[in-house]
C-alpha positions as CSV (number, residue, x, y, z in Angstrom):
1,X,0.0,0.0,0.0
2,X,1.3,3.4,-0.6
3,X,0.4,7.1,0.8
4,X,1.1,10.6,-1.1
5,X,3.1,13.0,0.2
6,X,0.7,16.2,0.8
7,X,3.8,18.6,-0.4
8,X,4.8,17.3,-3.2
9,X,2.5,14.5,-4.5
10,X,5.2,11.9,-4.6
11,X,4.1,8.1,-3.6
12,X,5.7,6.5,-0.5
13,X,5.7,2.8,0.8
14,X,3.1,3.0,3.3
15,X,5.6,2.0,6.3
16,X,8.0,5.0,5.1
17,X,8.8,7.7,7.7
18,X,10.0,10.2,5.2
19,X,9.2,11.3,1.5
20,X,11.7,10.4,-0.6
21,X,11.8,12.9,-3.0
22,X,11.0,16.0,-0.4
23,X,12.0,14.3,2.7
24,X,8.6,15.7,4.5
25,X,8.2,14.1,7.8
26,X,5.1,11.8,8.2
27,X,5.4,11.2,11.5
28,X,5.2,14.8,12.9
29,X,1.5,15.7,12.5
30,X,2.4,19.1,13.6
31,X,4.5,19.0,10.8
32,X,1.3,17.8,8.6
33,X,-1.2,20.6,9.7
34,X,1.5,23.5,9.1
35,X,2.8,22.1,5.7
36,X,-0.2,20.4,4.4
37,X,-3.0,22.5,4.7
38,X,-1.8,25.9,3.4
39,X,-0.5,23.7,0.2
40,X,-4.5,21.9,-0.1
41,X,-5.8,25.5,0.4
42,X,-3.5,27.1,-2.3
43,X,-4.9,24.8,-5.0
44,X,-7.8,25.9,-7.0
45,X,-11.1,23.8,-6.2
46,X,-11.2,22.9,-10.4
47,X,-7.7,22.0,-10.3
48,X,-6.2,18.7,-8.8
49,X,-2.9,17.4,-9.9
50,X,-2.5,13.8,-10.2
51,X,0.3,12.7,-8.2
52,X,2.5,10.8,-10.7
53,X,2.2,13.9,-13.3
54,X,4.9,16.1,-11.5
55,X,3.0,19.0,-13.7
56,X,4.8,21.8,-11.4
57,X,8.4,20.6,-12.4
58,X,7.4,19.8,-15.9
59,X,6.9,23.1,-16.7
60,X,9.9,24.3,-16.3
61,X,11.2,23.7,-19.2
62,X,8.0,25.7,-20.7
63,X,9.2,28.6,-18.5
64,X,12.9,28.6,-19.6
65,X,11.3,28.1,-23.2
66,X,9.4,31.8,-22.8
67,X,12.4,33.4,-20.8
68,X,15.0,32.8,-23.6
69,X,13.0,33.7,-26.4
70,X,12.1,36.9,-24.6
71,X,16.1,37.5,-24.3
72,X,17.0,36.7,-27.3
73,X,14.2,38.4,-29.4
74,X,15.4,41.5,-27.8
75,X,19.2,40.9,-28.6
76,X,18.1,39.7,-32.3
77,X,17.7,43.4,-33.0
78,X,20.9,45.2,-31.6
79,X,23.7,45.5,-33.9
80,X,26.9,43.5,-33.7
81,X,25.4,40.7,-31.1
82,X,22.5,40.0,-33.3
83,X,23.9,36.3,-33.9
84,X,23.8,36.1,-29.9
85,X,20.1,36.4,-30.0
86,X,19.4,34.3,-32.7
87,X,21.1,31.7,-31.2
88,X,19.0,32.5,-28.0
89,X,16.1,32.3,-29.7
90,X,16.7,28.7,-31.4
91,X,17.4,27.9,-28.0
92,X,14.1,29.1,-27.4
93,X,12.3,27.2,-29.6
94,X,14.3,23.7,-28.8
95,X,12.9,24.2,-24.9
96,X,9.4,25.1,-26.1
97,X,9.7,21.5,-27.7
98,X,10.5,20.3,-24.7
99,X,8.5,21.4,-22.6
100,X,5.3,20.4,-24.7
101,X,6.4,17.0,-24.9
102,X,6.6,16.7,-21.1
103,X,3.5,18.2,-20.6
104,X,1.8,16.1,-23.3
105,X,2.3,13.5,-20.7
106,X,0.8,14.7,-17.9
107,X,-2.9,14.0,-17.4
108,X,-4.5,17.7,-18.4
109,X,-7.3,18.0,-20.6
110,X,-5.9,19.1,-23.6
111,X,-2.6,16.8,-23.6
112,X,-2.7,15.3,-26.7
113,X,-3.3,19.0,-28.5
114,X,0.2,19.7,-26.5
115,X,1.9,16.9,-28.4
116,X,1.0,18.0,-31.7
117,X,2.6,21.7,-30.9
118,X,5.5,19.9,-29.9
119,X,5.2,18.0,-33.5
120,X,4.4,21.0,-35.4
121,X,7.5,23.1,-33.6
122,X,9.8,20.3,-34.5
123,X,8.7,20.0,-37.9
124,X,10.0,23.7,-38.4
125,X,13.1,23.9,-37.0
126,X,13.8,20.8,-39.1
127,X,12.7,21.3,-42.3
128,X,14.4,24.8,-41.7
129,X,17.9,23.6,-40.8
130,X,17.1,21.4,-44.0
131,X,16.8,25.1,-45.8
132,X,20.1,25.9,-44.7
133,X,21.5,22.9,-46.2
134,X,20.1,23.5,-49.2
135,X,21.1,27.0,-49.6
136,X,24.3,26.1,-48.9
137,X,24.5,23.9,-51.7
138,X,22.9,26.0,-54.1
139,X,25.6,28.9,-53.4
140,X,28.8,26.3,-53.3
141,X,27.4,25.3,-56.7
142,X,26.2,29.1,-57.9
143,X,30.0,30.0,-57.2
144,X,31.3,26.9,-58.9
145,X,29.3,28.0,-62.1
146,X,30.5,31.7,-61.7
147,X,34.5,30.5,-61.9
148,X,33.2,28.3,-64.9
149,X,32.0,31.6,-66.6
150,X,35.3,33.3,-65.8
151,X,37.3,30.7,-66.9
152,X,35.3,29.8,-70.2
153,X,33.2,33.0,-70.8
154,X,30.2,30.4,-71.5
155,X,28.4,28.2,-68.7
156,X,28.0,24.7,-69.5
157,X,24.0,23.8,-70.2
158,X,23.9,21.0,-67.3
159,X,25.5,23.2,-64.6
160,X,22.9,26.1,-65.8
161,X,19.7,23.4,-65.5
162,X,21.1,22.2,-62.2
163,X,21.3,25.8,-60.9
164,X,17.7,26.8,-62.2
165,X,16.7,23.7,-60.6
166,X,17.9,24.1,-57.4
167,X,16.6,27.7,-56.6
168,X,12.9,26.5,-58.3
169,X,13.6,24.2,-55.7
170,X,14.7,26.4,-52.6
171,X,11.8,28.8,-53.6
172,X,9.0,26.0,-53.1
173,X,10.7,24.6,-50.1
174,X,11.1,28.0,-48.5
175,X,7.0,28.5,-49.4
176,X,6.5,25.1,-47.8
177,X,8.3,26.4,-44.6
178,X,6.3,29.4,-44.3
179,X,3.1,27.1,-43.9
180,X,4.6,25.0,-41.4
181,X,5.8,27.8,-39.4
182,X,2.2,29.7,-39.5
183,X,0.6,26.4,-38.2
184,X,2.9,25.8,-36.0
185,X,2.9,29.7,-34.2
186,X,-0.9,29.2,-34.6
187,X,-0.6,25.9,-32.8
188,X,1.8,27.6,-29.8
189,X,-1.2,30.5,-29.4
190,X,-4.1,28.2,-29.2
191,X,-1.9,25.8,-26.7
192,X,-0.9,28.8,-24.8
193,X,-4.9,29.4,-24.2
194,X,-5.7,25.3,-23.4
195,X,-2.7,25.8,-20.7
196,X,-4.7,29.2,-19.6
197,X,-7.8,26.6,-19.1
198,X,-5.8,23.7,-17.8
199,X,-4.1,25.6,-15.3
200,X,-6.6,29.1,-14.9
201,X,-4.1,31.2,-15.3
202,X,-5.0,34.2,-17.2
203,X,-2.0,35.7,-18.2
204,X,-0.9,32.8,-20.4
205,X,-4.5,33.5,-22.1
206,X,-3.5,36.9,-23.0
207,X,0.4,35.9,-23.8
208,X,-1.9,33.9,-26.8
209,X,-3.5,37.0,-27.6
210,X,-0.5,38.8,-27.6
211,X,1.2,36.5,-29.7
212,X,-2.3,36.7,-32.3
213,X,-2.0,40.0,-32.1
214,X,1.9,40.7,-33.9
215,X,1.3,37.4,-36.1
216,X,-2.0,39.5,-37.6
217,X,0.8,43.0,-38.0
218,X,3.2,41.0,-39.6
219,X,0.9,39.8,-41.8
220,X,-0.7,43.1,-42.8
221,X,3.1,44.5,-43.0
222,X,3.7,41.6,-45.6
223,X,1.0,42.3,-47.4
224,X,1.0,46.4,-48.0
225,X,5.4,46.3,-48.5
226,X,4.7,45.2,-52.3
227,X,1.4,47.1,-53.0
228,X,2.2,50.6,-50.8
229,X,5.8,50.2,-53.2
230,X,4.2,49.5,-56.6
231,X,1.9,52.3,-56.0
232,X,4.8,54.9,-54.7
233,X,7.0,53.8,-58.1
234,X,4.1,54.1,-60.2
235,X,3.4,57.5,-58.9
236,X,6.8,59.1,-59.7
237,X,7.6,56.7,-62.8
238,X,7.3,60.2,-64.8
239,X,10.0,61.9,-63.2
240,X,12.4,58.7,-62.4
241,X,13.5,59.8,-66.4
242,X,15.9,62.7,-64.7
243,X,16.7,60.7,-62.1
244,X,15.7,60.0,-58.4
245,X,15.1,63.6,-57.0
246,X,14.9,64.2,-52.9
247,X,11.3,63.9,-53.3
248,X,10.8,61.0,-55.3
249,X,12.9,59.4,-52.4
250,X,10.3,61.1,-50.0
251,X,7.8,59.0,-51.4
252,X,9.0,55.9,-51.4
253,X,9.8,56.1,-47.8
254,X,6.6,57.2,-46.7
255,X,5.2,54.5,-48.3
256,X,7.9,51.8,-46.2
257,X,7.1,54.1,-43.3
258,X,3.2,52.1,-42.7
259,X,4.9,48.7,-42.6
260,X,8.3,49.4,-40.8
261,X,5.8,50.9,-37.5
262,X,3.6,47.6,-38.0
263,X,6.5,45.6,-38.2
264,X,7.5,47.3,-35.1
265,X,4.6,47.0,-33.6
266,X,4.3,43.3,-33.7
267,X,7.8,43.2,-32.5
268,X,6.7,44.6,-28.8
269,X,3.5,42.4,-28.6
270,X,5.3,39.3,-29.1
271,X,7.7,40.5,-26.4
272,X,5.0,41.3,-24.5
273,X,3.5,37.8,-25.1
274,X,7.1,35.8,-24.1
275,X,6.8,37.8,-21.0
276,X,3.1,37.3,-19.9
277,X,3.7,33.7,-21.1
278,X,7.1,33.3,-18.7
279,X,4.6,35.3,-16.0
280,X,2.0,33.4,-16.0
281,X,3.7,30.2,-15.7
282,X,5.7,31.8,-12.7
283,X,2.4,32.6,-11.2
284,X,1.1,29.0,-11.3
285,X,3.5,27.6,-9.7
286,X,3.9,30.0,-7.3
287,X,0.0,29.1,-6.6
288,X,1.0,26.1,-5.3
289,X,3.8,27.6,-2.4
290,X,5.6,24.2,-2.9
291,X,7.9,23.7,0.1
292,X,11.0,21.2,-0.1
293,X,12.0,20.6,3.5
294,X,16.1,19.7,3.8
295,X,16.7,16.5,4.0
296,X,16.2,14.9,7.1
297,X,18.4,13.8,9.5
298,X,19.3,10.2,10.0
299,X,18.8,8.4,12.7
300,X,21.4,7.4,14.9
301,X,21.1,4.8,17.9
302,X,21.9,5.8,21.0
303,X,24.8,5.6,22.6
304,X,25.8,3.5,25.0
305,X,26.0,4.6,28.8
306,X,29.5,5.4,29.9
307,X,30.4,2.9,32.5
């Protein structure tokens, strides 16, 4: 028979003095009614964790996930130490992967929507490190071709079909990749509201919206670079015959000026949703005022009487 430790939830033989992962004393009911009872009334009445899930120490990878990307988005944009924060960031994302996958285990209502996020995030780092691969090849080839053209003055008709090849081919994978990622950011902000039910914390609902809210400005931004450009060019075509005049350049950036502020603005939501996201999970488990005890002292027979 075994009993659950009310701190941490872990299951003990039934005979065992001690927790063994906290080392709460079951043998000092003192100990019980101080420890126990603020730690049953902390939990939410709709929320029970099953013992065996360890839900609170799952979700720290979840948490480290939300910090780094936070971090490194922010150094992604200073000069010099950009690469810093891009490596932050795939850091990032490698942790969010993580931390889906543990919590896909757990017992919460919307589990199995948590593994496919996880499958989804992995499917897009993936398929984009196979990107890089390919680009690679395509330059190391595109710079082979170019010394052939120097050499020879004439590029051969296979390595010119291989090239055109390849970049059709980079230009469909890198389509492809923008579909995965969109499901899969659509995926993290509809799993960032389940974990808002699962766990009623609000914050993580509105880190989703957040997140919504700069995916929907960086979409718009996308969309009104070409057409806000095509109309500016078309606009001053007529004088663009003498040349690009101060005011012709006026124009044009005053039409990039709408989609570098929306670009900017989703920027700051989706820091804002890393940081409600890292927040909220930070709040949860502060819920719960887990207390680890230090480990118990052992035992030690008594001594003998001195003669």
């Amino acid at each position: 028979m075994t009993k659950f430790c009310p701190v941490c939830g872990t299951p003990n033989e039934d005979s065992a003095h001690f927790c063994i992962r906290c080392g709460y004393n079951f043998d000092q009911q003192s100990n019980f009614d101080q420890t126990a009872k603020p730690f049953q009334q902390n939990v939410p009445p709709s929320m029970n964790i099953p013992p065996g899930d360890n839900l609170l120490y799952n979700l720290d990878s979840l948490r480290s996930a939300f910090f780094w990307l936070f971090i490194g988005s922010i150094l992604s944009i200073i000069p010099l130490i950009n690469f810093i924060g891009a490596i932050i960031v795939f850091i990032g994302f490698i942790l969010l992967i993580i931390g889906f996958g543990k919590i896909s285990k757990t017992s919460l209502r919307n589990a199995g929507y948590y593994r496919s996020t996880r499958n989804w995030l992995l499917a897009s780092i993936i398929y984009g490190l196979l990107i890089i691969v390919v680009d690679i090849v395509v330059l190391i080839l595109y710079y082979t071709a170019a010394s052939v053209v120097t050499t020879t003055s004439s590029l051969p008709a296979s390595n010119g079909s291989s090239l055109l090849i390849l970049l059709w081919a980079v230009g469909i994978m890198g389509i492809i990749y923008i579909i995965i990622y969109l499901v899969a950011y659509i995926k993290l902000i509809k799993s960032l509201k389940f974990l808002s039910e699962d766990l009623q914390v609000r914050k993580l609902h509105s880190a989703g919206n957040y997140l919504l809210y700069s995916l929907i400005m960086n979409i718009i931004s996308i969309i009104l670079l070409p057409i806000l450009l095509f109309v500016s060019i078309s606009a001053i075509a007529p004088s663009l015959s003498s040349g690009l005049t101060t005011q012709s350049l006026t124009v044009i950036l005053g039409a990039l000026a709408i989609p570098i502020v929306l670009i900017i603005i989703s920027f700051i939501l989706q820091l804002i949703g890393y940081h409600s996201a890292y927040t909220g999970i930070d709040e949860f488990k502060s819920r719960y005022n887990i207390f680890v005890p230090p480990p118990a002292p052992s035992v030690q027979p008594p001594y003998p009487p001195v003669q």
